[in-house]
N, C-alpha and C positions, 0 to 999 in steps of 0.2 A: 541329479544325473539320471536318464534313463537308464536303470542298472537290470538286474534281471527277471524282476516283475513285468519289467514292460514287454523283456523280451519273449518272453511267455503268453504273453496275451492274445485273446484271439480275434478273430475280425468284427464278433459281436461288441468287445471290449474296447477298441481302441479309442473309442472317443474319450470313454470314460479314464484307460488309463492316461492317454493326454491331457485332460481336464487337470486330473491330479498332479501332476507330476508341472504340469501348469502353475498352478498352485502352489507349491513346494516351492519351485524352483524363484515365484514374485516374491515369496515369503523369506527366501535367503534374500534377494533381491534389496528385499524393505528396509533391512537390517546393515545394508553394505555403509550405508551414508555415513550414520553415526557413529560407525567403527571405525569410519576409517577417520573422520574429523578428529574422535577422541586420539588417535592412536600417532596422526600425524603432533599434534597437540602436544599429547606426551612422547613424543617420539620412542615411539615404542613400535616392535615389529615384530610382535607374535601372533598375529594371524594373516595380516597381507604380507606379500613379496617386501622384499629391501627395496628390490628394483622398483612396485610401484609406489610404494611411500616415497623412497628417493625421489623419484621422476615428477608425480604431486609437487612435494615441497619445493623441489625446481623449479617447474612452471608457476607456481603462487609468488615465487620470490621474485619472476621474472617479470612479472607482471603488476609486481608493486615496486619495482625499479626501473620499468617504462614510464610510467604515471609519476614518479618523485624526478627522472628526467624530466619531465613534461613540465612538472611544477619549477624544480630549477631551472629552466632556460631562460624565462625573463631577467634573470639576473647572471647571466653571462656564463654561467658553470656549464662545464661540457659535456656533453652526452656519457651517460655510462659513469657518470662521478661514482665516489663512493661514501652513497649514503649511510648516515649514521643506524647503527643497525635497530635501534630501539624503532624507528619509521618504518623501517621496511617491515620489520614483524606487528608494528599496530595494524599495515595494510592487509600481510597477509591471516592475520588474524579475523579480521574483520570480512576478507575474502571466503573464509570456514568458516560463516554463519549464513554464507551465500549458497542455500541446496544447489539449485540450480547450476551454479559457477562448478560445485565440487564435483559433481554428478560427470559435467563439460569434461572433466580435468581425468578426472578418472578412466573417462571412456576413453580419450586420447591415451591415458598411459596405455591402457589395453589393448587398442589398436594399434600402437607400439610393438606392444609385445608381440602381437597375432602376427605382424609382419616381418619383425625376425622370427618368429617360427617358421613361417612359411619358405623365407630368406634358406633358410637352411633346412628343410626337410625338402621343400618341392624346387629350390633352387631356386622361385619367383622374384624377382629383380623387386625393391621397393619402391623404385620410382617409374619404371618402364613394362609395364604389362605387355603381353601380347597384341591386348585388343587396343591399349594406347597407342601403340606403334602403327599398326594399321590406321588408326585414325589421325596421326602425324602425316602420315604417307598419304594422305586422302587426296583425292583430286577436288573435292568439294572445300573451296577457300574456309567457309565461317567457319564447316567441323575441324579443319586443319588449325585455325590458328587459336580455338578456344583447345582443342590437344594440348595445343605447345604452352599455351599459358596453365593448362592445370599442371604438364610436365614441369614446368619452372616453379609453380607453387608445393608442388609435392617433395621436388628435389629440398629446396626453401626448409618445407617443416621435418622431412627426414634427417637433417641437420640441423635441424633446434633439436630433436629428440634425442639426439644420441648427446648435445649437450646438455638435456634435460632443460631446455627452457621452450618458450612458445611465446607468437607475437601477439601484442593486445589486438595488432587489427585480427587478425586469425582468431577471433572473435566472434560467435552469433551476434545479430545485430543486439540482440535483447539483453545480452550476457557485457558487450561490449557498453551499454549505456548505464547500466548495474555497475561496474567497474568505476566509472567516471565519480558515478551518484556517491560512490563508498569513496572515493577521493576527496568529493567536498565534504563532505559528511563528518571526515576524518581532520577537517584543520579546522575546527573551530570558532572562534569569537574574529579573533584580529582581521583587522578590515582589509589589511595589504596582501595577507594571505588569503585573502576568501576573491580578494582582485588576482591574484597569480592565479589559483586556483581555477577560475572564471574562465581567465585566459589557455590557461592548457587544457581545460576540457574544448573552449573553442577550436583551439590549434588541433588538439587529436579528433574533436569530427570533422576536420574540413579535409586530413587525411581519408579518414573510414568509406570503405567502400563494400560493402561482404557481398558483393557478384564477383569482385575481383580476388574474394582468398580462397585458398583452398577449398573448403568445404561449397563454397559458393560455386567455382567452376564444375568442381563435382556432382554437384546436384545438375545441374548444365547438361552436362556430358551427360549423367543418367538418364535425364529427361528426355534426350535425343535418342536413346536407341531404348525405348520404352517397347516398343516392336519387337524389340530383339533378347526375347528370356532366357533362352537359353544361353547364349553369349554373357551376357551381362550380369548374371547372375551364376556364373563359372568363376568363381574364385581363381583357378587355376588360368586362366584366359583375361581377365579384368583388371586382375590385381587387389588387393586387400582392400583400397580405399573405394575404390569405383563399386565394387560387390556391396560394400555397408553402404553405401548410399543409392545405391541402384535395389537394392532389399528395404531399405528405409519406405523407399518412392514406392514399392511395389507390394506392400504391406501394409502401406500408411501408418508407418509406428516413428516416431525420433529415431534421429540417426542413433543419440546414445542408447539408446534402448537396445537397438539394432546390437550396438557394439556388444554390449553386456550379455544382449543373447548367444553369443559365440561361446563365453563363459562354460566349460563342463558340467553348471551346474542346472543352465539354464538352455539346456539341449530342446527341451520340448518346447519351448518359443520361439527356439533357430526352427527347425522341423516344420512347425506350425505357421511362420512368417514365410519360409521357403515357397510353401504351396500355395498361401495366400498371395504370394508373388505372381503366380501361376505355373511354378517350376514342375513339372512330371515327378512323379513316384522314384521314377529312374532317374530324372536328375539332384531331387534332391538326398539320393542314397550315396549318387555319385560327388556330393557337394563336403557330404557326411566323413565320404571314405578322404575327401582333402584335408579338411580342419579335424575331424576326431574318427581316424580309423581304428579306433576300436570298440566303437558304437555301434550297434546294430538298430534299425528302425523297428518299435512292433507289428509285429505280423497284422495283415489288414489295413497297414497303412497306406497302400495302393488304391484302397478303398473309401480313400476320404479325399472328400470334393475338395476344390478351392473355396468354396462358398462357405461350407461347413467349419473349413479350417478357419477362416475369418472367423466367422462365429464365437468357436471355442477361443479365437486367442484374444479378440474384444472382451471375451472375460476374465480378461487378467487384471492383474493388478497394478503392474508396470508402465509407467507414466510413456505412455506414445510421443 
């Protein structure tokens, strides 16, 4: 956290206090993976939230009960059966040795979370932002009707969440073929299983489309009003999802990284991506007082370029 060393700091210091505190904050960072794999594991919840372990073990389980759907359909069984549970837990097992996938999963919980905070402190709607609405209303057809499709996908996974689950397409392309691989992976020798198998990873990519899920339109949408930083980059005006991918784009870091940066503990890589964004001193104080008003920026940080802030945050640690 930027606590009161930083806030002390003077204008000669502040790179150097951001460098550290940089540092620190990739250094809890590093540490988050294995904690939390061990912890969902032993279901144990003394140091993450209930809520994010819950909301994890949800979407793992959800997602290896998509894929043993997939695998039952050639033999007539209905969507949504109820698989034996020893299956579901080899998948999601096998799912927790996926960094990458947990990393995904996590960042979603936390993006979760950031949007009912927001939900309830700044009253921000989770699926309908200011600057969505405007772009529903567009008079320009392509920006109006890719709006209305992220509106339908946002609505979509804001009720997966509150069920605590998430759709395999709602997937990275890369995260969503990992999935499949740990499917077949997971049924072994028999020939008629590894032909079902075959078959449902066929059937789930001739679905897969990731321009069409959520994150996919979002990055869309960011991309289009690239122009526009100050908007787009107003949490309070964008909305929780469009800001972490519009900061993603404007930072050139991973969306999850992005997310993780919002984290209390990992303020000086929110800060530092803010300006890399190309967001003003003043905006990103005013982004500050949205997500953590009780954060002050170091003194002199009016002082630091965009160029510079790139700089220092390329030398982190934290996988972009």
């Amino acid at each position: 956290m930027i606590d009161q060393a930083v806030h002390s700091a003077d204008r000669d210091n502040v790179e150097a206090v951001l460098r550290d505190e940089l540092a620190r904050g990739d250094a809890m960072a590093g540490s988050v993976l294995p904690i939390l794999r061990h912890l969902i594991t032993a279901e144990d919840s003394s140091v993450f939230s209930d809520e994010i372990l819950a909301r994890v073990r949800g979407m793992l389980a959800d997602l290896a009960n998509t894929l043993l759907d997939a695998l039952a359909e050639r033999t007539g069984q209905p969507e949504r059966a109820a698989h034996p549970a020893d299956e579901v837990s080899l998948l999601t097992r096998a799912f927790l040795e996926n960094q990458a996938l947990l990393a995904h999963l996590h960042a979603l919980a936390l993006e979760w979370q950031l949007t009912e905070r927001l939900q309830s402190r700044l009253a921000l709607d989770p699926v309908v932002s200011p600057l969505l609405q405007s772009h529903v209303s567009s008079h320009e057809g392509a920006i109006q009707d890719l709006a209305m499709k992220f509106l339908a996908a946002q609505a979509r996974w804001c009720q997966s969440q509150r069920r605590m689950r998430l759709s395999l397409f709602e997937l990275p392309a890369d995260l969503f073929h990992e999935a499949l691989v740990t499917l077949s992976a997971s049924i072994g020798e028999d020939p008629e299983m590894i032909e079902r198998a075959a078959f449902a990873e066929a059937a789930l990519r001739r679905k897969y489309d990731e321009g069409a899920g959520r994150l996919g339109l979002a990055t869309q949408l960011a991309m289009s009003m690239r122009g526009e930083v100050e908007a787009s980059l107003s949490v309070a005006n964008s909305g929780v999802a469009l800001f972490l991918s519009a900061l993603a784009i404007g930072s050139r870091q991973g969306r999850d990284a992005v997310v993780l940066s919002t984290h209390e503990a990992q303020l000086a890589r929110l800060a530092l991506a803010l300006r890399t964004a190309g967001l003003s001193s003043t905006g990103v104080e005013q982004q500050f007082l949205a997500l953590h008003p009780d954060i002050t920026l170091p003194q002199g940080f009016d002082r630091l370029g965009a160029d510079k802030a790139s700089a220092i945050l390329s030398s982190g640690r934290v996988a972009g």
